[in-house]
N, C-alpha and C positions, 0 to 999 in steps of 0.2 A: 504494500500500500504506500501510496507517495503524501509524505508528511508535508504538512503546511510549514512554509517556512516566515519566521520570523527575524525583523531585526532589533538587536541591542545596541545601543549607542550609550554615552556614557556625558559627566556634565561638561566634560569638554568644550559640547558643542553648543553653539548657540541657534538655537530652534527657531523660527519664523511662529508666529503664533498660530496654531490650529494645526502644523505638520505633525508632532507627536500622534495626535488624534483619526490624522487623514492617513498617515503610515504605520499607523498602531505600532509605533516605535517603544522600547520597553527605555526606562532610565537610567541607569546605574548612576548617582550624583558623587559628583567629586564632595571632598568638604573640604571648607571653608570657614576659618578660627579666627576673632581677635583674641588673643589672649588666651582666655577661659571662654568665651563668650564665642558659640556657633553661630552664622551669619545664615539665618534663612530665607529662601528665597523669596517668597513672599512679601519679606519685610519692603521689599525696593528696592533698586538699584541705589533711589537720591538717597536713600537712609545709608545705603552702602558706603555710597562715597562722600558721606557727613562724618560717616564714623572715621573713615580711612584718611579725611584731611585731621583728623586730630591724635591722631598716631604716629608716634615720630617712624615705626615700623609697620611693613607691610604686612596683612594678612597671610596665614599660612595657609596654605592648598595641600592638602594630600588625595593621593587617589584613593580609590574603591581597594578594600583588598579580595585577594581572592576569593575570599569565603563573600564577599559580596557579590562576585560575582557569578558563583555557585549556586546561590539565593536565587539568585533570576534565572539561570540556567533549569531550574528545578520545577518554577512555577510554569513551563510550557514545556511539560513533558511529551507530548505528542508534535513536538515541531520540531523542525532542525532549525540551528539557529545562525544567523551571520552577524558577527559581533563587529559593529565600524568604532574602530577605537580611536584615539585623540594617537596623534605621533607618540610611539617609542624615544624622538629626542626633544622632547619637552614634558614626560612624563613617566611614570612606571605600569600607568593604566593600563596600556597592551599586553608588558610582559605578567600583569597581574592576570589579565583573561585570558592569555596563553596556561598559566598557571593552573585556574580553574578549568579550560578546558580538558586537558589531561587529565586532571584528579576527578572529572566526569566521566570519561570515556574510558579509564582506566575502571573503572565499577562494571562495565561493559553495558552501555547505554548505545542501542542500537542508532543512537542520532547520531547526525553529520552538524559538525558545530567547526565553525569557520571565521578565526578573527584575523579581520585587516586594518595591517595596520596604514592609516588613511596618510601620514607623514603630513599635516597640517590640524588643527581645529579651528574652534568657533565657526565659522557659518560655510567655511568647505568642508570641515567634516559633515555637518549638517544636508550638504550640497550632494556630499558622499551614499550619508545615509539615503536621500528621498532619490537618486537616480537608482539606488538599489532597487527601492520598493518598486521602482515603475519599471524593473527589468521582471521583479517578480507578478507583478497585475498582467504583464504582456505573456504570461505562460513561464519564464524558462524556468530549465531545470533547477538543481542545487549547484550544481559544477557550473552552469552557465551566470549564474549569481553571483557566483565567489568571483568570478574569473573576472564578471563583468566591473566588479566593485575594486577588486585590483588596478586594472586599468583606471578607472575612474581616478583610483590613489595618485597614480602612476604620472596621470596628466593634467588632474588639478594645478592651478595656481593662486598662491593666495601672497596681496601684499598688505602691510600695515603702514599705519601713519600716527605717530603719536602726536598730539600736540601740546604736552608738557612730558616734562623730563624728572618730570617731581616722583615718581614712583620707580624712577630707573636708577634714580642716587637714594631711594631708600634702601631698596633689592641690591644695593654694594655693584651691580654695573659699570656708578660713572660716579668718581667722586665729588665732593658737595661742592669744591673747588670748581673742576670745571663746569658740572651744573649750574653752578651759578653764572659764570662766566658765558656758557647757551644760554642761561634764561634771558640775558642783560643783550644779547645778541640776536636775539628771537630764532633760535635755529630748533629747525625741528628734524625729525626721525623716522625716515622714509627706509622699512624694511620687505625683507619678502623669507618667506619659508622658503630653506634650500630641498635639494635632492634628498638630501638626508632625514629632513623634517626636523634641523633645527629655524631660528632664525635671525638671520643675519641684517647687518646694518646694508644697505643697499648706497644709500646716500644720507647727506647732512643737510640737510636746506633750509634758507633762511628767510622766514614770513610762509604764514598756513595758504597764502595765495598759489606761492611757487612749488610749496610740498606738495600740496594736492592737482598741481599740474604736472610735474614730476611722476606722482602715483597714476596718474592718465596715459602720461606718454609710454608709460614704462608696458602697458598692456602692448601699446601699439608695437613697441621694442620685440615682445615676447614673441610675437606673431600669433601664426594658424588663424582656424575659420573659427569663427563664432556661432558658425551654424550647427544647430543640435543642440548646444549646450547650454545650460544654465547658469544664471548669476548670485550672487550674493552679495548683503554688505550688511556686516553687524557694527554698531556704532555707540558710543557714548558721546553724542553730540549732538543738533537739532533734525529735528527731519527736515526741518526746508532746506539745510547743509547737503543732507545724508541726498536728496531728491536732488540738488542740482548738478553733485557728483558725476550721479546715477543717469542722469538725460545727457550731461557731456560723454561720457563712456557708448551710451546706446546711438547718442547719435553717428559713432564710429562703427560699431559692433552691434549688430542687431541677432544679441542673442534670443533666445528659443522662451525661457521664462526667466523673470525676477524676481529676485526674494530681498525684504528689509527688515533687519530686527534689530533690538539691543542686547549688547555682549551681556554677557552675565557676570557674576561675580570671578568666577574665574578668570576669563581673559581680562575683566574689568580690574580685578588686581595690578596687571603688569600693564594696559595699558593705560590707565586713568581717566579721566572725564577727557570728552573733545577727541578719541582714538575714532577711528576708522579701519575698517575691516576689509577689505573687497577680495572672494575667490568667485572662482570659475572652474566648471568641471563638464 
């Protein structure tokens, strides 16, 4: 009998609102600490980043551990599962559902459980996940899913833009010296997820006018078609910002669907209020 198959994603990602629901996507949540004090999501993002400006240090993020992700592996026993995980190099979350996978499969559990690792988060993992689910609504198989969700990993691109440096001299990145010295400068921090799925500084630029045209041309840079594919952009900034991005971009590149959200706690950690998100996959 051919099992339903299901996806797991993890809080890595930043979800468009109503995707979890429409991709019956299952959640594993990262946590997220000040102190003693757990950051729930609920509470808001602005409460998030009320509490994170009066911290001389940043919130701590740990992943899921395995046995959490065993918990979910559990609750859909009659499915095989595709787990889209946040990068292997910005996280342990992968190698923690690599983990779980084996100490499943190893009880001899007739399912096919498959994690990728996506080598980005925030809203291209998310990107990752919902291209899975629509290879799975189109019929294919499990091997066709996996395979297809690899590639996906494979060819994603995702770039960042911070617009303060204030949480990257807390995180010990940049010292308080020269942050200050960009802040007095107005330079901002124009990155991209390499091959590896770490990510790297791309460029330094000076004024949010030229970063965010910078973060434009650099699509154009990358090349291929944009046909087929899907966009994203998760943000902690305004939507009229986030929207005129988003119409300079499309009117180069007329991808296939859009997607807009806000980062969550997680990437809202490293990249603070005013960040910008943009993948493609």
């Amino acid at each position: 009998m051919r099992l339903t198959i299901r996806i797991i994603t993890d809080g890595g990602a930043d979800l468009p609102q109503g995707m979890p629901e429409e991709c019956k996507l299952h959640i594993v949540p990262l946590h997220v600490t000040f102190g003693e004090q757990a950051f729930q999501l609920q509470q808001g993002m602005r409460t998030f980043y009320s509490i994170m400006k009066t911290n001389s240090v940043l919130p701590k993020t740990a992943s899921p551990s395995p046995q959490d992700f065993v918990e979910a592996f559990e609750r859909y026993p009659a499915d095989d599962l595709l787990v889209i995980a946040m990068s292997s190099g910005l996280s342990s979350t992968y190698q923690h559902a690599v983990m779980a996978r084996n100490m499943v499969l190893e009880e001899g559990s007739p399912r096919r459980i498959e994690v990728i690792d996506t080598r980005t988060a925030s809203i291209g993992q998310a990107l990752i996940a919902y291209r899975s689910w629509k290879e799975i609504q189109a019929g294919r198989t499990f091997d066709e899913v996996a395979a297809a969700a690899q590639a996906f990993a494979e060819g994603a691109k995702t770039l960042f833009y911070l617009d303060t440096l204030e949480n990257v001299v807390k995180g010990g990145r940049l010292s308080q010296g020269k942050g200050a010295i960009a802040s007095v400068l107005n330079i901002k921090l124009f990155m991209q997820a390499s091959a590896e799925g770490t990510v790297e500084v791309v460029d330094k630029v000076r004024g949010k006018k030229n970063a965010l045209t910078r973060l434009i041309d650099k699509i154009d840079e990358l090349g291929g078609s944009a046909a087929g594919k899907v966009i994203g952009i998760a943000h902690s900034t305004t939507e009229e910002e986030v929207r005129g991005v988003l119409d300079r971009i499309l009117a180069k590149h007329p991808f296939r669907e859009v997607f807009i959200t806000e980062v969550g706690p997680v990437i809202g950690t490293y990249a603070g209020e005013g960040g910008i998100v943009v993948s493609y996959a």
